[in-house]
C-alpha positions in Angstrom: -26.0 1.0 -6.2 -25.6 -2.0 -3.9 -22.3 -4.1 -3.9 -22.9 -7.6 -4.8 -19.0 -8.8 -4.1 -19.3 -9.3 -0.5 -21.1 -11.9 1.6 -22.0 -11.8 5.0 -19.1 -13.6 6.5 -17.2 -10.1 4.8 -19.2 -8.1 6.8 -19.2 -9.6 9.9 -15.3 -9.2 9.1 -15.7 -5.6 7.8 -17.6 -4.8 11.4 -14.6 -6.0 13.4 -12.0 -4.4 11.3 -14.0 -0.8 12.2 -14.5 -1.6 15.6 -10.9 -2.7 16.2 -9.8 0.7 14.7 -12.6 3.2 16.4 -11.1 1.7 19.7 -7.1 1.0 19.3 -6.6 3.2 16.6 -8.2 6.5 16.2 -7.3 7.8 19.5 -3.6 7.6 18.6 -3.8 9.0 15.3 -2.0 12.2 16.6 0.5 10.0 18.0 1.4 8.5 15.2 1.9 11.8 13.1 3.8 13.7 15.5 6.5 10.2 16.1 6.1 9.9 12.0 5.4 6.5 12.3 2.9 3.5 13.8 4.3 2.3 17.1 4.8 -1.3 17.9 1.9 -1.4 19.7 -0.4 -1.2 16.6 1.3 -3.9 14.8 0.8 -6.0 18.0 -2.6 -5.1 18.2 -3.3 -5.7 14.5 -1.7 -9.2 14.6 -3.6 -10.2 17.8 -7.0 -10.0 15.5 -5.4 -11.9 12.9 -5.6 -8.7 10.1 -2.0 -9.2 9.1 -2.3 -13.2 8.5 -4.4 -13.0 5.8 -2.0 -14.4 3.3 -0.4 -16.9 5.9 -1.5 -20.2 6.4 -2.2 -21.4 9.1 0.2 -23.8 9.9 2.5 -20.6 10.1 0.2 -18.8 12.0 -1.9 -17.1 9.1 -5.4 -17.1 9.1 -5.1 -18.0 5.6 -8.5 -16.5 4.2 -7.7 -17.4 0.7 -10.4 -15.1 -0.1 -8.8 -11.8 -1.5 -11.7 -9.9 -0.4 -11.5 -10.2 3.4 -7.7 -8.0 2.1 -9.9 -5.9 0.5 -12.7 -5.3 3.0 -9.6 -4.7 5.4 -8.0 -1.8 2.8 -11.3 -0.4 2.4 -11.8 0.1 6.3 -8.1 1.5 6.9 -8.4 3.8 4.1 -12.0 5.1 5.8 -9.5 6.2 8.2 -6.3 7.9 6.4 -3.8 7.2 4.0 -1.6 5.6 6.1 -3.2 2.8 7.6 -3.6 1.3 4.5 -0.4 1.6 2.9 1.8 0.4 5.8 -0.3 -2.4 6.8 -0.8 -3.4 3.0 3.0 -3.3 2.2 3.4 -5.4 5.0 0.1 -8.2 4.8 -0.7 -7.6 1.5 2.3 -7.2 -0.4 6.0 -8.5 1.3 3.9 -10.7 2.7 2.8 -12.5 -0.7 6.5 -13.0 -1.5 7.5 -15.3 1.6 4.6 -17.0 1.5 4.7 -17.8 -2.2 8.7 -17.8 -2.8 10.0 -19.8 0.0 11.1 -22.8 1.3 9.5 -24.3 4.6 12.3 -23.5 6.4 12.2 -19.9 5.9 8.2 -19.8 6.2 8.9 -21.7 9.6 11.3 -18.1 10.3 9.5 -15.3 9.0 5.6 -16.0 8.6 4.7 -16.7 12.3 6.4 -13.6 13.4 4.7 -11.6 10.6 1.3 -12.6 11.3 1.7 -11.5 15.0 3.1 -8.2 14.2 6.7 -9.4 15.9 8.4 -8.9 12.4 7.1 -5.5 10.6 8.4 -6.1 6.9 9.4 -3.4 4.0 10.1 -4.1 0.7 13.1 -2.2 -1.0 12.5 -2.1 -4.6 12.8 1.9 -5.6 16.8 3.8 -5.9 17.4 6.8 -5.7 18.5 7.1 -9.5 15.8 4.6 -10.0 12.1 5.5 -9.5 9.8 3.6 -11.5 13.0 1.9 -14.0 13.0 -1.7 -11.9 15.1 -3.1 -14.2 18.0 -1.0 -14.0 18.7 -1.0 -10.1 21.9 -0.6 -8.7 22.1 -2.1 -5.7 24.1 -5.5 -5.7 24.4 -8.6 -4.2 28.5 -10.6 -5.0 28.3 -13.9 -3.8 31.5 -14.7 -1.5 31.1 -18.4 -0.8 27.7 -19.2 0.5 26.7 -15.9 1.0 26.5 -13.0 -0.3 27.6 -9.2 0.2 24.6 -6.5 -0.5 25.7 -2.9 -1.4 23.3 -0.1 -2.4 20.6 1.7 -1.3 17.0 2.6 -1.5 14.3 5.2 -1.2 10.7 5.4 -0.3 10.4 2.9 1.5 6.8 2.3 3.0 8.2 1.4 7.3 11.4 1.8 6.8 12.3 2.9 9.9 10.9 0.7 11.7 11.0 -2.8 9.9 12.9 -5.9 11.0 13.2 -7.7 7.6 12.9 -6.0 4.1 13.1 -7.5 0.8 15.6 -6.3 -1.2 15.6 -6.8 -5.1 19.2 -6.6 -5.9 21.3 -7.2 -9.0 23.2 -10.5 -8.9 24.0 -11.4 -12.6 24.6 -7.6 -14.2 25.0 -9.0 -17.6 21.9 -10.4 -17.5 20.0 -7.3 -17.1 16.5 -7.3 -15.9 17.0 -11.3 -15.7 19.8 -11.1 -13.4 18.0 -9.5 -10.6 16.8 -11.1 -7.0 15.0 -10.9 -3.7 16.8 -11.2 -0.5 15.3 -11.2 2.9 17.6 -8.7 4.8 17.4 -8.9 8.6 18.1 -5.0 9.8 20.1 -5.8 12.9 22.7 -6.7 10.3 26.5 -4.9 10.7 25.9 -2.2 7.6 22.6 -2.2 6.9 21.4 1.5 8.2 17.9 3.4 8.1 19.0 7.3 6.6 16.4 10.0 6.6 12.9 9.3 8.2 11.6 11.4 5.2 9.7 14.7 5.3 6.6 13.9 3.4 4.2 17.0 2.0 1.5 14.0 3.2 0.9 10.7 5.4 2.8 12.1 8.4 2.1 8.5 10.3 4.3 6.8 8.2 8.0 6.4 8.5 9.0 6.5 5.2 12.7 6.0 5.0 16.2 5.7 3.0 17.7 2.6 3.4 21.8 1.9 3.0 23.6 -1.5 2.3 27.1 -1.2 3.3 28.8 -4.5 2.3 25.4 -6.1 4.7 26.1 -10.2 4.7 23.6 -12.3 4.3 23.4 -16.2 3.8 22.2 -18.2 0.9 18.8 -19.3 3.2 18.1 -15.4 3.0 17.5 -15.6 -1.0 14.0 -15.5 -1.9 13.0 -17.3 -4.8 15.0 -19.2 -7.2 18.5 -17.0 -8.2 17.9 -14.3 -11.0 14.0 -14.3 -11.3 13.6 -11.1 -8.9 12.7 -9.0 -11.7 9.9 -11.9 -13.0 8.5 -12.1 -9.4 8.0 -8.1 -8.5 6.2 -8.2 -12.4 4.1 -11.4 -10.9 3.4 -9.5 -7.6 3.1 -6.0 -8.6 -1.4 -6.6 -9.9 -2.3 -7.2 -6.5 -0.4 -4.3 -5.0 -1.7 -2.1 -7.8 -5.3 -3.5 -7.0 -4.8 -3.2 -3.2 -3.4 0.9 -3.6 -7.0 1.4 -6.3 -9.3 -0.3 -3.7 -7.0 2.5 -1.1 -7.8 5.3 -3.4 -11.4 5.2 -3.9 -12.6 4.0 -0.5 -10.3 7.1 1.0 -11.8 9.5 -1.6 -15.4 8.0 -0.9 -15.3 8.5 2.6 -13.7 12.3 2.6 -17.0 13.0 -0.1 -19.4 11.5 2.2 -17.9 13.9 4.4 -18.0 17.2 2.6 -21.6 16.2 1.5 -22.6 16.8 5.4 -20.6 19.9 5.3 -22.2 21.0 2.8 -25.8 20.5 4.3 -24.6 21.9 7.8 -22.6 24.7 6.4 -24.7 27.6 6.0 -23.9 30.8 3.6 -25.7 33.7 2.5 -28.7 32.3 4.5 -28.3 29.1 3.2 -27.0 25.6 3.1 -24.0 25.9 0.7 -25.5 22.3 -0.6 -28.5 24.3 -1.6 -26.6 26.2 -4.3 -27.2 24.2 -8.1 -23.5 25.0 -8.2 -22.8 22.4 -5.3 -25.4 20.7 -6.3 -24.2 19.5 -9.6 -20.8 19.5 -8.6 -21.3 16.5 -5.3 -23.8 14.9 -8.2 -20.9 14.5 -10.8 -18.2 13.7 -7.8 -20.4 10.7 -6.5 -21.1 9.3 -10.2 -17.4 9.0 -11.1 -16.7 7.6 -7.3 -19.8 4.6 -7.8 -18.7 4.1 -11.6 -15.5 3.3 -10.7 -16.3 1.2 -7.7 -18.4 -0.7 -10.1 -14.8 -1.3 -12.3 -12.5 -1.8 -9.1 -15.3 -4.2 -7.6 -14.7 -6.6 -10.6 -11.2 -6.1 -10.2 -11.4 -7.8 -6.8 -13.6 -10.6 -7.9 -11.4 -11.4 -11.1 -8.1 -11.3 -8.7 -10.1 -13.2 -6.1 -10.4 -15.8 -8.9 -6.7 -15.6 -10.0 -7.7 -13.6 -13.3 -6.8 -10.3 -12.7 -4.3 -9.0 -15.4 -1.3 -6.5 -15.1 -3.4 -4.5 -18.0 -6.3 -4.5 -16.0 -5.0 -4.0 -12.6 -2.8 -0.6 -14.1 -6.1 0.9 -15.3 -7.6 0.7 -12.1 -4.5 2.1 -10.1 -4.4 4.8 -12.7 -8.1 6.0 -12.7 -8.8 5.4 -9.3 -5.4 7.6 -8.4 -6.9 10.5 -10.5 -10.5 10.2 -9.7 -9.4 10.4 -6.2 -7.4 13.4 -6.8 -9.9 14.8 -8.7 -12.3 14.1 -5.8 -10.4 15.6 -3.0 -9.7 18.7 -4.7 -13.4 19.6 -5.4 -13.9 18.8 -1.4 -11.6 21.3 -0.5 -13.0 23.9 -2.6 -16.3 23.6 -0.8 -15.1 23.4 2.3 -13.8 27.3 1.1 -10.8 28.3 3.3 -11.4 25.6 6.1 -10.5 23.0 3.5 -6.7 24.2 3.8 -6.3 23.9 7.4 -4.3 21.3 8.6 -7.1 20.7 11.5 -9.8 19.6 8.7 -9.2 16.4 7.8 -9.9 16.9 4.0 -7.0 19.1 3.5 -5.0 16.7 5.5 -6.6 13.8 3.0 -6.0 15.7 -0.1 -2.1 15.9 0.7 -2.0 12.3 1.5 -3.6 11.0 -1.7 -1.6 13.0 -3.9 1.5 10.6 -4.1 -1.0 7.7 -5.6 -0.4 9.0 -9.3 3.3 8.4 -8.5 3.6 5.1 -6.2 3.3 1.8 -7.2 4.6 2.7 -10.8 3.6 6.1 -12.3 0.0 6.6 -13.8 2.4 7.2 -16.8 3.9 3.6 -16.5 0.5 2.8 -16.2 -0.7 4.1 -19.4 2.2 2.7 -21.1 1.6 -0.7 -20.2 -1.9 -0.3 -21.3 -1.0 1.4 -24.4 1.6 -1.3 -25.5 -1.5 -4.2 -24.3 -3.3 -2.0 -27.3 0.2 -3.0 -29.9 1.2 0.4 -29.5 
């Protein structure tokens, strides 16, 4: 079915976002996987054609689009691609980015955003422990104020450019008797004395990112590095968590739409017991059902965008789509690497190195069980 959500100012968008990454991008793919990470040449490149100033204004440098679906027309072209793309560039544009644009003072706009929408200052946000996973209200890392500043001690765990960012968010406890209301954001420089970057983790997927560990060893920051008003850390990441949920289901199903459009050539070109395999009612049936579920549920993930792009997406709303999406794609990726037969578990096709990269989406960005949970309790469960 058509897509009624964009306009023609979206596309003209959409057709510079693929042509920026079929010439700056795609050759260095390999690049990128073997250094486990995107160099600081792409964020350069990136912030030069304005795709990480989406959320900025621009009298910080932005390009302030106030349009969520030029973010989403952007997701939707990185995911084309891989995995990666979208999930480092959206934790940096499309989700730290919200928080210092949204939670700050003019001051600290004035020292963050301009730098952010260049690709100067890569951003990470550090959310998940060790001990921790989904459980955001019980964190352990903590932040003791000592006059007007305060010391940070803890430590985190996949975290989306870790080894590579200059400034990540940190939600830390500052009022442990308060609980999940005693918890907030500061924006932690990592040239700091005793902040450190662990393990650059070994993924089973999404080899271009640097996924890392992150340790706070008594790490000082001042008072102008709090984000947000004292103690409502826990209230922000629940007011900013829709639209990273949205941005990862939008990830999902364009990834999972493009690998299928994929296979479906394969299996027209690929020929068996002197045959295309596509000719089979087997694979017939099969690519029928695995395009259905992927248009139904760009139909759902389509009104997502246009109720967020209005302000009136809801958390309920916004887990069901990263939830489905997650497992349609899943769903999706597997079936492609059955009919690619053996070929679809070599490294060298790029459905079996999709289908390892999309597996983590049931588990980031809260589990699909979270997800289910919050719908459940919407339902007075």
């Amino acid at each position: 079915m058509k897509r009624e959500i964009y306009d023609e100012d979206h596309e003209a968008f959409r057709s510079s976002v693929k042509q920026f990454l079929d010439r700056e991008v795609v050759p260095h793919l390999d690049t990128y996987a073997s250094n486990h990470g995107l160099d600081r040449d792409f964020w350069i490149a990136a912030g030069k054609q304005g795709f990480l100033g989406l959320e900025i204004p621009e009298s910080f440098g932005g390009s302030e689009a106030d349009d969520y679906r030029f973010n989403a027309v952007l997701t939707e072209e990185l995911a084309k691609v891989n995995m990666t793309l979208p999930s480092c560039v959206g934790i940096h544009a499309d989700i730290t980015v919200p928080y210092l644009v949204h939670l700050t003072n003019d001051e600290q706009k004035a020292r963050w955003l301009p730098r952010a929408a260049t690709g100067e200052l890569v951003t990470a946000i550090g959310m998940t422990e060790p001990g921790g996973g989904s459980d955001l209200a019980n964190l352990r890392t903590t932040a003791v104020r000592d006059g007007d500043d305060w010391i940070i001690n803890g430590s985190k765990t996949f975290i989306t450019n870790g080894g590579s960012a200059d400034l990540v968010l940190v939600a830390a406890r500052t009022s442990p008797e308060k609980k999940a209301k005693g918890i907030s954001l500061f924006a932690v420089d990592t040239t700091l004395d005793g902040f450190s970057v662990g393990r650059v983790l070994d993924k089973v997927g999404q080899d271009e990112s640097d996924t890392a560990e992150l340790s706070f060893e008594d790490v000082r920051v001042s008072n102008d590095d709090l984000v947000g008003p004292l103690d409502t850390g826990f209230i922000s990441m629940m007011q900013f968590l829709p639209q990273e949920r949205l941005g990862s289901a939008i990830t999902n199903l364009a990834h999972a739409k493009q690998i299928l459009e994929e296979t479906i050539q394969y299996a027209k070109d690929r020929q068996a017991f002197g045959q295309p395999i596509g000719a089979f009612q087997n694979t017939q049936f099969l690519l029928a059902d695995l395009v259905t579920r992927i248009d139904v549920t760009q139909a759902f993930v389509d009104q997502c965008v246009v109720a967020h792009t209005k302000q009136e997406l809801t958390p309920v709303d916004a887990a069901k789509a990263k939830w489905w999406t997650s497992q349609v794609q899943n769903d999706v990726l597997d079936h492609c690497v059955q009919v690619h037969g053996g070929y679809g578990y070599m490294n060298e096709y790029r459905v079996a190195r999709a289908w390892r990269d999309a597996r983590v989406t049931k588990i980031w960005a809260g589990s699909n069980e979270i997800m289910k949970m919050l719908i459940g309790r919407d339902l007075g469960l």
